[in-house]
matplotlib code that plots the C-alpha trace (Angstrom):
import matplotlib.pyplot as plt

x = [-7.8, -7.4, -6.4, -3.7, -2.8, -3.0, -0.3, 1.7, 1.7, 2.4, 5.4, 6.6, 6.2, 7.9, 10.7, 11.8, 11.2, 13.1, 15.7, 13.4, 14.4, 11.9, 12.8, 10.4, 8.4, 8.1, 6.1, 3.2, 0.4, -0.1, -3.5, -6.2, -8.1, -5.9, -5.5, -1.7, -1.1, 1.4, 3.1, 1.8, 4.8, 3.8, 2.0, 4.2, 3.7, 0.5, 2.4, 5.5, 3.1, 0.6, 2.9, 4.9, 1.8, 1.5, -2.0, -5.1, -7.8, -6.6, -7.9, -7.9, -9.8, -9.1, -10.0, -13.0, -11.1, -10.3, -13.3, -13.9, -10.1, -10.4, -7.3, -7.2, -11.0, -11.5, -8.2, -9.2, -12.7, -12.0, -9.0, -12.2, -11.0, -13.1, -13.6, -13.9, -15.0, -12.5, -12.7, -16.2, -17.3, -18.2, -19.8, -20.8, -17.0, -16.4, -18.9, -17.5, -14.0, -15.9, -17.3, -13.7, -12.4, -15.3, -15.1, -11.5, -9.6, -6.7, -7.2, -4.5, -4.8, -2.4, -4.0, -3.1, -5.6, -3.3, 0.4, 2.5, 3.6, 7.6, 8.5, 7.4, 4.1, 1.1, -1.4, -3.4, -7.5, -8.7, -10.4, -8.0, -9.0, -12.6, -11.7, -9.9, -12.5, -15.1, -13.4, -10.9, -8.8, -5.0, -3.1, 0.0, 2.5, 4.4, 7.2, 7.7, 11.4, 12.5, 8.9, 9.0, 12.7, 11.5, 9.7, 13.2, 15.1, 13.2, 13.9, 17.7, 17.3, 18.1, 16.3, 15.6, 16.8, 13.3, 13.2, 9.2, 10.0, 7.1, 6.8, 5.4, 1.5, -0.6, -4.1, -5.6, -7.8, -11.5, -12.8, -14.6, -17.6, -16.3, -14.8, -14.9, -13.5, -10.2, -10.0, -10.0, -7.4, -5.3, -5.9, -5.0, -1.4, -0.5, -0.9, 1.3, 4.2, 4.2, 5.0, 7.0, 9.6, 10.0, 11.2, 14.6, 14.4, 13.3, 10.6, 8.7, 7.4, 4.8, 5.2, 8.7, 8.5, 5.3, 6.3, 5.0, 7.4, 10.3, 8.7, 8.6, 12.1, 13.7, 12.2, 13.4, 15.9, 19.7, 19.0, 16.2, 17.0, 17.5, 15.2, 17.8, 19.3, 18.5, 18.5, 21.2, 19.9]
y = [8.7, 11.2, 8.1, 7.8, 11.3, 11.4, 8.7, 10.6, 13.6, 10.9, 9.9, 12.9, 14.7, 11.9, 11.5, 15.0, 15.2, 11.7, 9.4, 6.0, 2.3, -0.8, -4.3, -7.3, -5.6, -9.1, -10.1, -7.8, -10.1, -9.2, -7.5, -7.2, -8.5, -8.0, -5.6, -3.7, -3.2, -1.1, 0.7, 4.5, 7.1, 10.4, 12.0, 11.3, 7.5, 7.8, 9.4, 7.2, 4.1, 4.9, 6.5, 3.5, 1.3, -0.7, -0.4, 2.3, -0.2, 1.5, 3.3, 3.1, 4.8, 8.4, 10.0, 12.1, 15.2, 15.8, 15.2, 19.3, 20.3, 22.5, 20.7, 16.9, 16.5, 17.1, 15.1, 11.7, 12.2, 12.1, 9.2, 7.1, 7.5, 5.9, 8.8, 7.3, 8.5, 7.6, 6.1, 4.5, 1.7, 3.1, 0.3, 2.2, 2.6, -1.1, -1.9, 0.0, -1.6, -4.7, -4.0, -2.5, -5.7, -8.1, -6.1, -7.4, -4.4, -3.4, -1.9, 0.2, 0.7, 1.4, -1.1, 1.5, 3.8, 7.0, 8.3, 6.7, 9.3, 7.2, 6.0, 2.1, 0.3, 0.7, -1.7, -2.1, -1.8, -4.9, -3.6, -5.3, -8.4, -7.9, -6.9, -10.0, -12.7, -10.5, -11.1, -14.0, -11.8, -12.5, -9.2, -8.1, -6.9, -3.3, -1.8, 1.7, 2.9, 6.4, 8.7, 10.3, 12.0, 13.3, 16.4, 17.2, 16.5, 19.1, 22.0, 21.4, 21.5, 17.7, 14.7, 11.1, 7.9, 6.1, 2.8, 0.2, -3.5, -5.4, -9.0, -12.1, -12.6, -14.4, -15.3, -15.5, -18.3, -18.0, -16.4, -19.1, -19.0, -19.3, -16.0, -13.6, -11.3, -12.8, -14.4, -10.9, -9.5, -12.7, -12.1, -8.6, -9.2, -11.9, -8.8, -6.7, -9.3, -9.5, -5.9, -5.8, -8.7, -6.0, -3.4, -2.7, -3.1, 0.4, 0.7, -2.9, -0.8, -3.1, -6.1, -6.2, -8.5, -11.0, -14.6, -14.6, -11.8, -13.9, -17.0, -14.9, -13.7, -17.4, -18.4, -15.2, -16.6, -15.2, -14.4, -11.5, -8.3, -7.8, -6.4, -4.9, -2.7, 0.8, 3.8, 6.6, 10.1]
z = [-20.6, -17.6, -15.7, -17.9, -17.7, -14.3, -14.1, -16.2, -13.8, -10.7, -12.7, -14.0, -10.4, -8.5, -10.9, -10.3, -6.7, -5.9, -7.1, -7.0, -7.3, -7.5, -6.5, -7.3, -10.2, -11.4, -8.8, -10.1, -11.5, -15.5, -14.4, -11.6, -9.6, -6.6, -3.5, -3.7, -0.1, 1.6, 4.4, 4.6, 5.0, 3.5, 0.8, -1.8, -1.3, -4.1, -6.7, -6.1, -6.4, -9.0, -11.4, -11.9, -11.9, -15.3, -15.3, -15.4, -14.0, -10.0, -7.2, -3.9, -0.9, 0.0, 3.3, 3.3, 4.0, 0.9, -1.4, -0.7, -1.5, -4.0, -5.9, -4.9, -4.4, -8.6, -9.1, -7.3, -8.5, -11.8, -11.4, -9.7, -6.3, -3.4, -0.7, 2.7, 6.3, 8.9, 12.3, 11.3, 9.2, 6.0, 4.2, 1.2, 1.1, 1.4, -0.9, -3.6, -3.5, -3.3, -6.6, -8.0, -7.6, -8.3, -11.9, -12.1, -11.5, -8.8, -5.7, -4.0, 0.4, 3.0, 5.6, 8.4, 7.0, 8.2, 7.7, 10.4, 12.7, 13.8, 10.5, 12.0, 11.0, 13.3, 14.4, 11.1, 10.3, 9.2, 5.9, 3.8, 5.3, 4.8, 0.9, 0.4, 2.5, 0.0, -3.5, -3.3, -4.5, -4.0, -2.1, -3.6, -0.6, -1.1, 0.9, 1.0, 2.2, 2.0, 1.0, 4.1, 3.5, 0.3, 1.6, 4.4, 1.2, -0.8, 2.0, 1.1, -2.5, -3.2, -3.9, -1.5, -2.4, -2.3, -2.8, -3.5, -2.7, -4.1, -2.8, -4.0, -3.9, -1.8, -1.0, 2.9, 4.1, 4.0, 7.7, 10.0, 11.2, 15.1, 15.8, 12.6, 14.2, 15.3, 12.4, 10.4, 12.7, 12.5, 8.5, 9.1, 11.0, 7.7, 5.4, 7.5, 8.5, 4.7, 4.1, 7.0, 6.0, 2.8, 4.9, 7.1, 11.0, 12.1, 9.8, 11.0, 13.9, 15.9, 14.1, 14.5, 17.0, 15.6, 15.7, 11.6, 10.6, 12.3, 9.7, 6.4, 7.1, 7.6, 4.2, 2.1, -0.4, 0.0, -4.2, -3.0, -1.8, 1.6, 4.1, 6.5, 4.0, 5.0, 2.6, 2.9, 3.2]

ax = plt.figure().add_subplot(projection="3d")
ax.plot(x, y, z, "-o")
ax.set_aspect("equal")
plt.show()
């Protein structure tokens, strides 16, 4: 019920603080299990994301910081948030989403694990990797475009033009046994050519240049949006 609630307020809140568009909400499986991934702009990108999510079964992982805050700490205790400590390997952390998704539900990361400080994508953790080898569960790619205007935006009394590209799911191949851990980060760069063939140019940061992002973008049909369309102020 509070989850439910809670959306609400996401919705409500980021209704009135920007003008937002999806494209590809018919790529979003029916229900979980799977792993909604996504580029990591601003604070807003939560409410923009979960407030427009069909489903209560979500969470996600929340840094650490703000388990004590004496407003968000209640709020993502109560909407089942996973608090998590940063710049280690929190396996209790893991283990929970692990468990979140095992029981069938949807989990919700930003597979940078911070806000990006240019706008572009930065090299990714490979946690989401992990997840999926875990659970078998299929990721669902997201592309963010425009959160990060919505607080400039604010300071002139108007509202952004955000727009939430959702792709098409897919699955990753099981890690080997050889080298684990190249074969997480090669896992890890699939997840974020994905999101990145959802966003324009300047927001592809790093990846912009990966031989897989130039692949995923030679198969997008001409019917789909387009990736290169940027969002006016």
């Amino acid at each position: 019920m509070f989850v439910r609630f809670l959306r609400w307020i996401f919705k409500t809140v980021g209704g009135c603080l920007a003008r937002i568009s999806f494209e590809g909400q018919e790529n979003l499986p029916p229900h979980g299990p799977y792993i909604l991934t996504a580029n990591h702009l601003s604070i807003f990108d939560v409410p923009v994301v979960f407030g427009w999510l069909g489903s209560e079964d979500v969470t996600g992982w929340a840094a650490e910081k703000w388990e004590q805050h004496p407003i968000f700490g209640p709020l993502l205790r109560l909407g089942g948030g996973i608090f998590i400590q940063r710049g280690e390997v929190d396996r209790g952390a893991l283990q929970a989403a692990v468990e979140w998704l095992k029981a069938g539900k949807i989990f919700g990361m930003a597979p940078e694990g911070t806000r990006t400080k240019t706008g572009g994508l930065a090299r990714a953790k490979t946690g989401v990797a992990f997840l999926a080898d875990k659970t078998n569960a299929p990721i669902v790619p997201v592309g963010l475009i425009g959160t990060e205007k919505i607080a400039p935006a604010l300071k002139r009394l108007s509202r952004a033009q955000v727009t939430v590209r959702i792709g098409t799911p897919f699955t990753l191949p099981p890690l080997g046994e050889a080298d684990r851990v190249a074969d997480l980060r090669a896992n890890t760069n699939e997840v974020m050519c994905r999101i990145a063939a959802l966003l324009p140019p300047e927001y592809r940061g790093i990846y912009a240049d990966h031989p897989r992002l130039k692949e995923l973008l030679s198969e997008i049909p001409s019917s789909q949006f387009d990736p290169s369309e940027t969002q006016s102020p």
